[in-house]
matplotlib code that plots the C-alpha trace (Angstrom):
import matplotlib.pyplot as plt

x = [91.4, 90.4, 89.9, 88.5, 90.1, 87.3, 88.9, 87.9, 89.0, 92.1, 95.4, 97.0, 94.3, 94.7, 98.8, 99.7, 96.5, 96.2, 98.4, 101.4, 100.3, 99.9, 103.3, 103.2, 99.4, 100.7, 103.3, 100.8, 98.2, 95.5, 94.7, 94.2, 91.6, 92.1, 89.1, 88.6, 85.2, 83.1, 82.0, 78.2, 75.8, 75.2, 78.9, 79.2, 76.1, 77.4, 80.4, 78.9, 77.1, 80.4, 81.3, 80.0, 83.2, 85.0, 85.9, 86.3, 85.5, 87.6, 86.1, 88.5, 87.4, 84.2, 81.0, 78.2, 74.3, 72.7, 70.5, 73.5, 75.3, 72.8, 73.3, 76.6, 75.9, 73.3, 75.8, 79.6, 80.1, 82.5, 82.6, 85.5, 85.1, 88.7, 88.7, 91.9, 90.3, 86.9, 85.3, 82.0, 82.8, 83.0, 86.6, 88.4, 87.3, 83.8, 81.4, 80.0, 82.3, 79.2, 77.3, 74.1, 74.2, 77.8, 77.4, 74.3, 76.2, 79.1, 77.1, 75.2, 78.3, 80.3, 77.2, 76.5, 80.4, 82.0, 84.9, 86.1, 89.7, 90.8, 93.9, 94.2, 92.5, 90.0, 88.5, 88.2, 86.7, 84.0, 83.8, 83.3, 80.2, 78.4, 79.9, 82.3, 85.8, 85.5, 84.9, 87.6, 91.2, 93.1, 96.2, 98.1, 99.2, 102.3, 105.6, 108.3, 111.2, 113.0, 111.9, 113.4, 116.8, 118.4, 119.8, 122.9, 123.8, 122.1, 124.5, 123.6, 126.4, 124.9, 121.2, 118.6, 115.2, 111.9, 110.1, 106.2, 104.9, 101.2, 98.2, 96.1, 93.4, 95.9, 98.1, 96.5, 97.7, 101.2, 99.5, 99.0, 102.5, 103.4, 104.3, 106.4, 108.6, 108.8, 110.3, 112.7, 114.2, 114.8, 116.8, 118.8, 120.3, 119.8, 115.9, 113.7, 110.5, 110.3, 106.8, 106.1, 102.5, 100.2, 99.4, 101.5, 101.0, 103.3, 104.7, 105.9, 108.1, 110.7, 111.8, 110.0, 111.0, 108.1, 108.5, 105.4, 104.8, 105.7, 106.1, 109.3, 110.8, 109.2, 112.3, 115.0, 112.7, 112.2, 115.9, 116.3, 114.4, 116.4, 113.6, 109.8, 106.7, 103.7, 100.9, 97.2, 94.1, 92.5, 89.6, 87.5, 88.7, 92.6, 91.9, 91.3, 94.5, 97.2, 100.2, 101.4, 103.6, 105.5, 106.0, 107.8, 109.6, 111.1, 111.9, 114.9, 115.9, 114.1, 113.6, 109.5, 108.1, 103.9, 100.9, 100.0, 97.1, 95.7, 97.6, 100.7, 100.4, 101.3, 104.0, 106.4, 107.5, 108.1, 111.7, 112.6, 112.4, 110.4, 108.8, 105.3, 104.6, 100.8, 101.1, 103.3, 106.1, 105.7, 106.9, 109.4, 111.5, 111.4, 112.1, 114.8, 116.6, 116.7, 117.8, 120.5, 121.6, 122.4, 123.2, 119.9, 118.5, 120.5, 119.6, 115.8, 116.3, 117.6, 115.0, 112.4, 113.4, 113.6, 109.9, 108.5, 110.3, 109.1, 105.7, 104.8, 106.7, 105.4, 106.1, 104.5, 101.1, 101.3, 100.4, 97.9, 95.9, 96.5, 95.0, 91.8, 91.4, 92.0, 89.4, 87.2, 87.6, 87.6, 84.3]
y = [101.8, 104.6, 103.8, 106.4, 105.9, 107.2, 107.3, 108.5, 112.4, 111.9, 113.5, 109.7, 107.3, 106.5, 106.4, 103.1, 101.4, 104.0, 106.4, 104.4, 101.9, 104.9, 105.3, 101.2, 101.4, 104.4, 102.6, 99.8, 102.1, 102.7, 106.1, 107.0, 109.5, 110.0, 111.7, 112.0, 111.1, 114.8, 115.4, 116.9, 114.7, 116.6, 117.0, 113.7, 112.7, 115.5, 113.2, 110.3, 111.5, 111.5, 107.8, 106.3, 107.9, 105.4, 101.8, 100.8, 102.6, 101.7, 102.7, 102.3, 101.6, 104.3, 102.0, 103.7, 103.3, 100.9, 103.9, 105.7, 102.6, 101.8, 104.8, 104.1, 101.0, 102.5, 105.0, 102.9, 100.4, 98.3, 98.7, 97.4, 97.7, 97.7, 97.2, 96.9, 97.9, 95.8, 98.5, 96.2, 96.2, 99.7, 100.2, 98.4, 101.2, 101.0, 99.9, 96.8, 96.4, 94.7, 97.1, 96.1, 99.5, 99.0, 95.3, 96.0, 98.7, 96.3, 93.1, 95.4, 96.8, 93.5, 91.7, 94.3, 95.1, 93.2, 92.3, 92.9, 93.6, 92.6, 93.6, 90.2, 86.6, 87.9, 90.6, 87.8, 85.5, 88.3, 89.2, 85.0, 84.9, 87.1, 86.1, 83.2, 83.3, 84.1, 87.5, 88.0, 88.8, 89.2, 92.1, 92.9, 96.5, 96.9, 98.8, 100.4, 99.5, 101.4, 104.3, 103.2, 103.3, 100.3, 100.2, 100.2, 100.5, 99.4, 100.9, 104.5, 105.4, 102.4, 103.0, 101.1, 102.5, 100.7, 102.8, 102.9, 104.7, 104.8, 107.2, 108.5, 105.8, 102.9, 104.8, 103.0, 99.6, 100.9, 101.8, 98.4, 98.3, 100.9, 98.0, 96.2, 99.6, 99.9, 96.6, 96.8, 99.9, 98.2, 95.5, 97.6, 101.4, 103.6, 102.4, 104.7, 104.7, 107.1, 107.3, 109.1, 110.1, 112.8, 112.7, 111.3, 109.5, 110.3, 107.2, 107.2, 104.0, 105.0, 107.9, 108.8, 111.0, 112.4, 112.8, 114.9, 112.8, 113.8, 112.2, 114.2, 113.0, 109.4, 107.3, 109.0, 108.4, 104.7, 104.4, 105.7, 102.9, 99.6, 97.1, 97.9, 97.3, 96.8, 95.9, 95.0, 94.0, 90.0, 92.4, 92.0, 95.7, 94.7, 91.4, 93.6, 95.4, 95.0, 95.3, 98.4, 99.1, 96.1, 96.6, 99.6, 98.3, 95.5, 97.3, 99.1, 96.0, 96.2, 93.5, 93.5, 92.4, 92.2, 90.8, 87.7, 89.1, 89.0, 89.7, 90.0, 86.4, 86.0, 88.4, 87.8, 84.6, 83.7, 83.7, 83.8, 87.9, 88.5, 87.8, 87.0, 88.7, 88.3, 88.4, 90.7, 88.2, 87.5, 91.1, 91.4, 88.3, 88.8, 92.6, 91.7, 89.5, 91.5, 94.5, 92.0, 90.8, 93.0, 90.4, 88.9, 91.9, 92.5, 88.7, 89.1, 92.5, 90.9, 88.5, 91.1, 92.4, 89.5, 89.0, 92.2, 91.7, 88.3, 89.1, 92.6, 94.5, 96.9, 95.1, 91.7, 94.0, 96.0, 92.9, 91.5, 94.8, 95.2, 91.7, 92.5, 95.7, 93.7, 90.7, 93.7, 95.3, 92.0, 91.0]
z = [83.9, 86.1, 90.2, 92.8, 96.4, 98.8, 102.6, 105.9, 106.3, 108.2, 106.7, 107.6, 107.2, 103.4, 103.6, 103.6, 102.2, 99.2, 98.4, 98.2, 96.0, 93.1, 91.4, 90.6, 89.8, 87.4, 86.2, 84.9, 83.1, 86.3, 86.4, 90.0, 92.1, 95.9, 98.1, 101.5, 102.1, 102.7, 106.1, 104.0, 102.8, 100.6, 98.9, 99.0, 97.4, 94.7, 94.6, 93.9, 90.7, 89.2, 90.0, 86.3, 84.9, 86.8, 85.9, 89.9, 93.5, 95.9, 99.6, 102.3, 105.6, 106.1, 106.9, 104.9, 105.7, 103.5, 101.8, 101.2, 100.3, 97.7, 96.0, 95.2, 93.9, 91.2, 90.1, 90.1, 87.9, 90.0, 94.3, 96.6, 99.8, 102.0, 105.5, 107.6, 110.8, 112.8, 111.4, 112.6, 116.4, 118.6, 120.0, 123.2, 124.9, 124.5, 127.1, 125.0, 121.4, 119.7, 117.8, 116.0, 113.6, 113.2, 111.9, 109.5, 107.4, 107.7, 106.1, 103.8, 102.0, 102.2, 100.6, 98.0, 96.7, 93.7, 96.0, 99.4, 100.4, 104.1, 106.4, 108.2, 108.8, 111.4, 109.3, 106.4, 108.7, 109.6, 106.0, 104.7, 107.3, 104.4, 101.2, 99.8, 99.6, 95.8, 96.6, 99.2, 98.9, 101.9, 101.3, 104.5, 104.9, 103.3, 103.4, 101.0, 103.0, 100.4, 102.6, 105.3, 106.8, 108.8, 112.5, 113.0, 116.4, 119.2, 121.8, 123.0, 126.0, 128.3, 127.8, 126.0, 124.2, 124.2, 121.4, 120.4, 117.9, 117.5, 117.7, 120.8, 120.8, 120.9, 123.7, 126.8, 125.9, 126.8, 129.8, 130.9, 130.9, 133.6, 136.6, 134.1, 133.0, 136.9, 137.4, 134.7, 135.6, 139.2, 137.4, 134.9, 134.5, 131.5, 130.8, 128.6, 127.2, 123.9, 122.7, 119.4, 119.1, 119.3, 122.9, 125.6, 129.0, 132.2, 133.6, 137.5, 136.9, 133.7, 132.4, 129.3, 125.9, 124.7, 120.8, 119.2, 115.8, 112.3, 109.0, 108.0, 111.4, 112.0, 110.1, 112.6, 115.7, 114.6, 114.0, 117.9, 119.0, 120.7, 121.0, 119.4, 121.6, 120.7, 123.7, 122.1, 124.6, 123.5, 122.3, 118.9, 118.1, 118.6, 116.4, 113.6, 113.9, 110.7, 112.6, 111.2, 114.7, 114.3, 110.1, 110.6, 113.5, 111.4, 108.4, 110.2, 112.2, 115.4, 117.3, 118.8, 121.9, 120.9, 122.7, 120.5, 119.0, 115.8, 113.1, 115.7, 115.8, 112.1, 111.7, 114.9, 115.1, 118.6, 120.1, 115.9, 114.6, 118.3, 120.9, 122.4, 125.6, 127.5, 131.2, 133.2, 133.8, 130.4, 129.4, 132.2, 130.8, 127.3, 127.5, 130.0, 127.3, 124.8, 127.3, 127.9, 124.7, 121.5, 119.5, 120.1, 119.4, 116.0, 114.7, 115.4, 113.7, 110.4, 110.8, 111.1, 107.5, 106.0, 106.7, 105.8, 102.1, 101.8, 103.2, 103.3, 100.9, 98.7, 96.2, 96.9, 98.1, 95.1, 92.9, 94.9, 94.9, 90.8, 90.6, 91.9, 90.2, 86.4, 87.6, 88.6, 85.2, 82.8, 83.8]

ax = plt.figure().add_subplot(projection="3d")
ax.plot(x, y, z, "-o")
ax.set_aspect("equal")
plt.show()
């Protein structure tokens, strides 16, 4: 079986919905392709002429006019289409989210692929208004916790770290933050903020370490972290997050204070490996807890692990995806 990953153009974007997957793909007789999608029409419709020599394509997340679209379909035998994003709605920042253009392409290609592969429940239920459930499988974004190294200490000469570690566009939900940070630096010494990203905000209410990103470096600035945040909007465009903040958190034992949002919902268990903070006062408390207590910080920690290897695991992932890819190829 040979399978071509098409993804958006972004050094990152295919990391953990693609690439990973290869050596166990490899290791059960799928030959695998990855492209970034070309920028040029023209290079990629030069691309797609090429698609009959393989048994599946796989496109991850890139909403592709219906002319276009139909192209592809003429010259690939087989079409997934994966979305882990609300690749249907403009972003929180937008003026209006709902986006006419942006919801045709996305009903034309769920409609016209063999299957459909989805991040989370919201992004199935958007898919199902188009197609039945047959044609849906729902694979969270998975880790290789193998790759990652485990806290040990949560204790750092009296001060405590809340961590984030995201991109540029999700940066202003820490934002919304800023009064709480203030606060909790009122009630306790030795506060920081470390944020790990590309681009960085200056907070007038907590001291903040400023860590430029970097894949050879993200595992030790993960490992710095005491307690992992992860702030989201109630917006259709944070709905169709995958909670890839709070994975990573938990696979080296952190616990996670998260806006019960989406996806967030289903992985953090409130007051269990997390918890659930919406309003200020929310935030305030729960931070304050776990600021307060490092055992309850360690126990939601183990917790944490436990469910990414019971539910988002490589391994578990792995399967689902190779499972769709033989039903694909059988019929």
């Amino acid at each position: 079986m040979k399978v071509i990953f098409l993804t958006h153009h972004s050094t990152q974007g295919h990391r953990f919905r693609v690439e990973q997957y290869f050596p166990y793909l490899h290791a059960h007789k799928v030959e695998t392709v990855w492209q970034s999608m070309p920028k040029s029409l023209g290079k990629r419709w030069e691309m797609y002429r090429d698609f009959p020599h393989y048994d599946i394509v796989l496109i991850q997340r890139r909403l592709l006019s219906p002319i276009e679209f139909s192209y592809v379909r003429r010259k690939a035998r087989k079409v997934i289409f994966d979305v882990d994003d609300a690749v249907m709605f403009r972003s929180s920042s937008a003026y209006r989210q709902r986006s006419l253009s942006r919801m045709w392409k996305f009903k034309y290609m769920v409609m016209n692929s063999d299957a459909v592969i989805v991040g989370n429940r919201f992004l199935k239920d958007q898919v199902m208004r188009y197609v039945d459930s047959s044609r849906v499988t729902l694979i969270p974004t998975g880790i290789d916790l193998n790759f990652y190294p485990k806290k040990k200490e949560f204790t750092h000469r009296g001060t405590t770290i809340l961590g984030w570690i995201g991109t540029q566009s999700t940066l202003k939900y820490l934002k919304d933050l800023d009064d709480v940070f203030g606060n909790l630096v009122k009630r306790f010494k030795g506060i920081n903020l470390k944020i790990v990203c590309d681009e960085f905000h200056d907070f007038q209410t907590i001291h903040v370490i400023k860590k430029r990103w970097s894949l050879k470096e993200e595992n030790d600035d993960l490992v710095s972290f005491d307690i992992g945040l992860m702030p989201l909007r109630d917006d259709l465009w944070s709905r169709g997050k995958c909670g890839l903040k709070i994975i990573q958190y938990q696979c080296v034992g952190l616990p996670v204070v998260c806006t019960p949002v989406g996806i967030n919902r289903d992985i953090i268990r409130d007051g269990h490996n997390g918890f659930w903070a919406t309003t200020p006062q929310e935030w305030l408390e729960k931070l304050s807890l776990l600021i307060e207590r490092e055992d309850l910080r360690r126990e939601m920690g183990i917790h944490g692990m436990e469910m990414v290897e019971r539910e988002f695991s490589i391994g578990v992932t792995s399967e689902k995806l190779l499972t769709v890819f033989r039903r694909l190829s059988s019929h």
